[in-house]
C-alpha positions in Angstrom: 0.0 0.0 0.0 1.7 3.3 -0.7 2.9 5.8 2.0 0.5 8.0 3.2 0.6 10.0 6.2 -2.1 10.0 8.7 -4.3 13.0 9.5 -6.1 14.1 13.1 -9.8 15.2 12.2 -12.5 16.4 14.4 -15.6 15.5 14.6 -17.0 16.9 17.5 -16.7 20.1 19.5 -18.0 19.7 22.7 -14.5 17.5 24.1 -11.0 17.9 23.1 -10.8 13.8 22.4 -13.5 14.1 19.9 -11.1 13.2 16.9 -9.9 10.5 14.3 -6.8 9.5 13.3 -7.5 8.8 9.6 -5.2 7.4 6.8 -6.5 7.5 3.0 -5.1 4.5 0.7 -5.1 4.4 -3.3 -7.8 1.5 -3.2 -11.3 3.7 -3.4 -12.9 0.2 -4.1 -11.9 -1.2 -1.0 -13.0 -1.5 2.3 -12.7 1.2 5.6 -11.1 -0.5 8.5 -12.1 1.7 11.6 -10.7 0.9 15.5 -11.5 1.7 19.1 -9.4 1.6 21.5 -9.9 -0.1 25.0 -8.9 1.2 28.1 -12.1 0.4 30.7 -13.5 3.7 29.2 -11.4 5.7 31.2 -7.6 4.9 30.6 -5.9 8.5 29.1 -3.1 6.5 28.1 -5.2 4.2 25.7 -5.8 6.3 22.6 -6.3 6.4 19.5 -2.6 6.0 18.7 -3.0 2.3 20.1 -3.9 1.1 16.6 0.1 2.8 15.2 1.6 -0.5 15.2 -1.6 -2.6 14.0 -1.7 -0.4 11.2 1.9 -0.7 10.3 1.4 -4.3 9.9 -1.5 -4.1 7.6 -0.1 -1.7 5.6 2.8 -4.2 4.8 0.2 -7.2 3.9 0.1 -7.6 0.3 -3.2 -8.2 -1.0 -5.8 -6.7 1.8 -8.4 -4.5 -0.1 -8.1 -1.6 2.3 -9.5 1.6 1.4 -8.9 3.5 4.6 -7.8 3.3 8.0 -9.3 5.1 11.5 -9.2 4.9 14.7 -11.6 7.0 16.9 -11.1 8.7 20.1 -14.1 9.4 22.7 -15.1 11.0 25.9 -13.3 8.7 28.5 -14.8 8.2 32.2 -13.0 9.6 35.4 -9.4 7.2 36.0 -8.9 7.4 40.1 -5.0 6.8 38.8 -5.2 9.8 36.1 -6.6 12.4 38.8 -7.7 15.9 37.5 -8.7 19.1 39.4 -12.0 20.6 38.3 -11.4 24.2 39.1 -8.4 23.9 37.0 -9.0 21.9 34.4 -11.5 23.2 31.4 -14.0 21.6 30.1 -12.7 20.1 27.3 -10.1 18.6 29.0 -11.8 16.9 31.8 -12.6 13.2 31.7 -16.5 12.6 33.4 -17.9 10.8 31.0 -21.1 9.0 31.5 -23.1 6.5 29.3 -23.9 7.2 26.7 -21.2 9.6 26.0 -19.2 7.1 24.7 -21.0 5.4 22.3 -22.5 8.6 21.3 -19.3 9.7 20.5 -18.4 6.5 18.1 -21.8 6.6 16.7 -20.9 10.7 16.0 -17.8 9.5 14.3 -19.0 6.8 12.3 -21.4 8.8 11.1 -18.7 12.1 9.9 -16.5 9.1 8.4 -19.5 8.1 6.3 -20.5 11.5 5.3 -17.0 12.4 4.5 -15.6 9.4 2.9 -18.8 7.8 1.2 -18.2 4.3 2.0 -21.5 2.8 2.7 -21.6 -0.7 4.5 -17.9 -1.3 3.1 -16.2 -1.3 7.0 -15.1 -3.2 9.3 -15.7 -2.3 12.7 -13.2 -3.4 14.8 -12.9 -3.2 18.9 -10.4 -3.8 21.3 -11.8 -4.8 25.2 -14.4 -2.3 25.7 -13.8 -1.3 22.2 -15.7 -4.3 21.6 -18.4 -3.6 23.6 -18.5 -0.5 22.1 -18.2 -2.1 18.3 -21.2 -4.2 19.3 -23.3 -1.5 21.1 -23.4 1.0 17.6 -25.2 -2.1 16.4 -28.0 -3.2 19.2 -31.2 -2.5 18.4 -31.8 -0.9 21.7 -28.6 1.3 22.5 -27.6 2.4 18.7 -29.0 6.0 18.3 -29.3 5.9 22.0 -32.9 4.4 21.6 -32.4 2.2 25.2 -35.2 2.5 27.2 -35.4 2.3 31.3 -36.4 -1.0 32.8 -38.6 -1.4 35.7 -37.4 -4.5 37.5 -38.0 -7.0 34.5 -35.5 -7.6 31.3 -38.5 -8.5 29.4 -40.1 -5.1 29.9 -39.6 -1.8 28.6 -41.5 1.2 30.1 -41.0 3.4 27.4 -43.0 6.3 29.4 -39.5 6.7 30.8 -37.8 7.9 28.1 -34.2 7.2 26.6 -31.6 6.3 29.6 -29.6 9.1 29.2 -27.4 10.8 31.7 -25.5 13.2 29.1 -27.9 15.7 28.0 -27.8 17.9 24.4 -28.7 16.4 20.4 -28.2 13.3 19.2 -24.8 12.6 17.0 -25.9 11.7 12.9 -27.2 8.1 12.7 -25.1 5.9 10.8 -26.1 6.1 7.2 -25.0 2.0 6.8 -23.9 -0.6 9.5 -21.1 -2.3 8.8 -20.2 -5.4 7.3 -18.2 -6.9 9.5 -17.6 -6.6 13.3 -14.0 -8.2 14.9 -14.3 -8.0 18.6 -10.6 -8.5 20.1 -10.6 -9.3 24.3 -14.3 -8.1 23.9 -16.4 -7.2 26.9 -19.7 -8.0 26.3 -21.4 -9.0 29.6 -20.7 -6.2 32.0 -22.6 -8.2 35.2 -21.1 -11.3 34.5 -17.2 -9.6 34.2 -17.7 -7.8 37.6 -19.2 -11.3 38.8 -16.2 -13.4 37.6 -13.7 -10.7 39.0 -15.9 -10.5 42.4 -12.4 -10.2 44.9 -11.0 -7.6 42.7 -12.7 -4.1 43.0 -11.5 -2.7 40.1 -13.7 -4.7 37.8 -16.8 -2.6 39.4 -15.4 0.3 39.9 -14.7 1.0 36.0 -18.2 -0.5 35.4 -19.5 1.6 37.9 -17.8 5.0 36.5 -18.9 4.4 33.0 -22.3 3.1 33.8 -23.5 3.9 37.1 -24.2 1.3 39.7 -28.0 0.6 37.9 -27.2 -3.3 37.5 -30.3 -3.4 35.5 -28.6 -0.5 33.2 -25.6 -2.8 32.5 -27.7 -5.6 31.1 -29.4 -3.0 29.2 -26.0 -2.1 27.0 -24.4 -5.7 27.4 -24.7 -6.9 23.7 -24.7 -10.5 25.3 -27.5 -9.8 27.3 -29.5 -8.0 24.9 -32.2 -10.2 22.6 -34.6 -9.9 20.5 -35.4 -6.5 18.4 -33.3 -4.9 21.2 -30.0 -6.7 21.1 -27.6 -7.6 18.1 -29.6 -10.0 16.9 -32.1 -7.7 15.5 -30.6 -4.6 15.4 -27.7 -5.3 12.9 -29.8 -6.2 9.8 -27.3 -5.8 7.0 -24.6 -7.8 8.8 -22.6 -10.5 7.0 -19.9 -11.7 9.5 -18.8 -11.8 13.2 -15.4 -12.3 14.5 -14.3 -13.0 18.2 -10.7 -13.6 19.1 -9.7 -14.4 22.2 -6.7 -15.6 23.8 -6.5 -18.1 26.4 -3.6 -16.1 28.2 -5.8 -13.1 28.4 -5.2 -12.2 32.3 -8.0 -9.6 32.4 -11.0 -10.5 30.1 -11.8 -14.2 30.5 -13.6 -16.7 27.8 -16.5 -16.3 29.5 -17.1 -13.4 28.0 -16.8 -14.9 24.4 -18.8 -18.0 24.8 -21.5 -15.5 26.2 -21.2 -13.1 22.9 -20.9 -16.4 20.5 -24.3 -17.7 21.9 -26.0 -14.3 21.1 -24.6 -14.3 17.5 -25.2 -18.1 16.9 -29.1 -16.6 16.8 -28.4 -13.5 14.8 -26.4 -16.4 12.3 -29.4 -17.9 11.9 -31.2 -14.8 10.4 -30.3 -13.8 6.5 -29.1 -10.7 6.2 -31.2 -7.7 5.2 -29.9 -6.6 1.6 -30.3 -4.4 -1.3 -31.6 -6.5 -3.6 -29.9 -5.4 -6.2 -26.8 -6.8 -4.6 -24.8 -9.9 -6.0 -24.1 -11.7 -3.2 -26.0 -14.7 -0.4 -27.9 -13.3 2.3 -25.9 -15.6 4.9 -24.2 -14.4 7.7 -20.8 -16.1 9.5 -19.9 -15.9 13.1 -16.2 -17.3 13.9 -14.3 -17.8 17.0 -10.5 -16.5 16.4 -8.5 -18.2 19.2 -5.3 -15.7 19.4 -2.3 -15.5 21.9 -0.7 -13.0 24.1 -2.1 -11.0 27.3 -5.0 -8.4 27.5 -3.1 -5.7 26.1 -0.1 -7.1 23.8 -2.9 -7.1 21.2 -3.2 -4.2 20.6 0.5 -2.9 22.3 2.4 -5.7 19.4 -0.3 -5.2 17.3 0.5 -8.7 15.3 -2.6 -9.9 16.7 -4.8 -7.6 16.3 -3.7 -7.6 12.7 -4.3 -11.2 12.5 -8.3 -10.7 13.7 -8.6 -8.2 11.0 -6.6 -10.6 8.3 -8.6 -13.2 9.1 -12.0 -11.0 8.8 -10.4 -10.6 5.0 -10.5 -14.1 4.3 -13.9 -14.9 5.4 -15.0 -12.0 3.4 -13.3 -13.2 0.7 -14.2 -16.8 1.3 -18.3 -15.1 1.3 -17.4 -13.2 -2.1 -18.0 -9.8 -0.3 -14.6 -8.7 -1.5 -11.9 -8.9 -4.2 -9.5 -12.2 -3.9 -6.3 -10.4 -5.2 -7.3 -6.9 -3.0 -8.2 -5.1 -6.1 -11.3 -4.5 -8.1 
């Protein structure tokens, strides 16, 4: 792929880490590959940058129809390691982020990457831990466009009279003109009450939870995309999507497979459903969901980036393998 450098663009104004690391390549034809970053929603030294060395790689595999290249940055929660003085610190600066900021954020720059760079449904969405969850949320039928409703004490029932859970106040980002393709979920969290219940002697698992969520337990199965069913999970929320990848590594020491066989069971159902097309489209209506098992602890994904790179490789091939895109990487 030839040498292009990368460019910082904003796409909000309300925080200063409302911007996108973006790198244009020669193949228009091709498809966007778009990151975020993990971090617990609240890690300041997780950024968008976290995807350098996972884009180096990529950029040196021959034959990968890639288009472009992002990786977002959000609003991040308080860190009680990362302290910051209120009186001193101005408002863009300071980290208090609340659901939804965050996935309002993704969801806002999604939505400017689609607007600026015209590439429909031809993305791959990729997450790293709470990137993940993330990744997954921007595609639930009850948390995209921050249509979750409050629940009264039964997972069944929505009183809608309630209104959107909100806690972050102002307009709505752009809805996403066209899901994506393909989402690659890398050390995914996707069960919030069932990470904090497997991590129950270490307090750090609901105090993250906690400071990007609130303590409503109820709330947290509300955004878990393997909680979620139905018309208000993944399973009916992401209509035109073709293929699911979840790589996990056995040697993870902070995300456990737990997690993964939770998510898998969620998209087994979603698998089952043909994908809502344009008709006009040459392709199956069937959908793929693959476990990726990779190696390495929590972070080394993403801090190596060889694995991460792998996921999205592999997310290549079944696309390939499902005729979705060009063999040789061109078109």
């Amino acid at each position: 792929m030839p040498n292009q450098p990368a460019k910082t663009v904003t796409y909000g104004r309300v925080h200063d880490l409302q911007h996108i690391s973006v790198t244009t390549l020669d193949n228009t034809d091709g498809y966007w590959v778009i990151y975020i970053h993990g971090g617990a929603w609240r890690d300041p030294t997780v950024t968008a940058d976290s995807f350098k060395a996972t884009e180096e790689i990529l950029r040196k595999t021959p034959g990968l129809p890639i288009a472009g290249i992002a990786s977002i940055s959000y609003r991040l929660s308080a860190h009680p390691n990362h302290p910051q003085d209120p009186t001193s610190t101005g408002p863009k600066e300071f980290r208090d982020a609340k659901h939804p900021d965050h996935i309002r954020d993704v969801e806002a720059a999604l939505a400017f990457l689609q607007n600026t760079y015209i590439f429909g449904a031809r993305y791959i969405l990729v997450g790293h831990s709470c990137g993940a969850t993330l990744a997954f949320q921007a595609v639930m039928g009850a948390v995209a466009g921050h249509r979750e409703q409050a629940f009264k004490g039964d997972m069944n029932k929505l009183d809608i009279s309630l209104g959107p859970v909100s806690t972050s106040p102002g307009p709505l980002p752009p809805r996403l003109t066209v899901q994506p393709t393909a989402i690659v979920g890398v050390a995914g969290i996707y069960d919030l009450r069932r990470l904090r219940d497997m991590n129950a002697g270490i307090s750090a698992y609901r105090e993250f939870i906690e400071g990007a969520f609130g303590a409503d337990e109820l709330l947290w199965d509300a955004v878990s995309p393997a909680q979620m069913a139905g018309s208000r999970g993944v399973e009916g929320g992401w209509r035109s999507g073709r293929l699911a990848v979840l790589a996990q590594s056995e040697d993870d020491e902070l995300v456990g497979a737990s997690q993964v066989e939770a998510m898998e069971e969620v998209l087994r159902r979603w698998e089952k459903v043909e994908a809502q097309i344009p008709v006009h489209e040459l392709s199956t209506k069937d959908r793929r969901v693959r476990v990726l098992p990779i190696s390495g602890g929590h972070d080394e994904a993403w801090e190596k980036g060889d694995q991460l790179a792998r996921a999205v490789v592999y997310a290549f091939e079944e696309l390939q393998a499902m005729n979705l895109t060009p063999r040789d990487g061109t078109k």
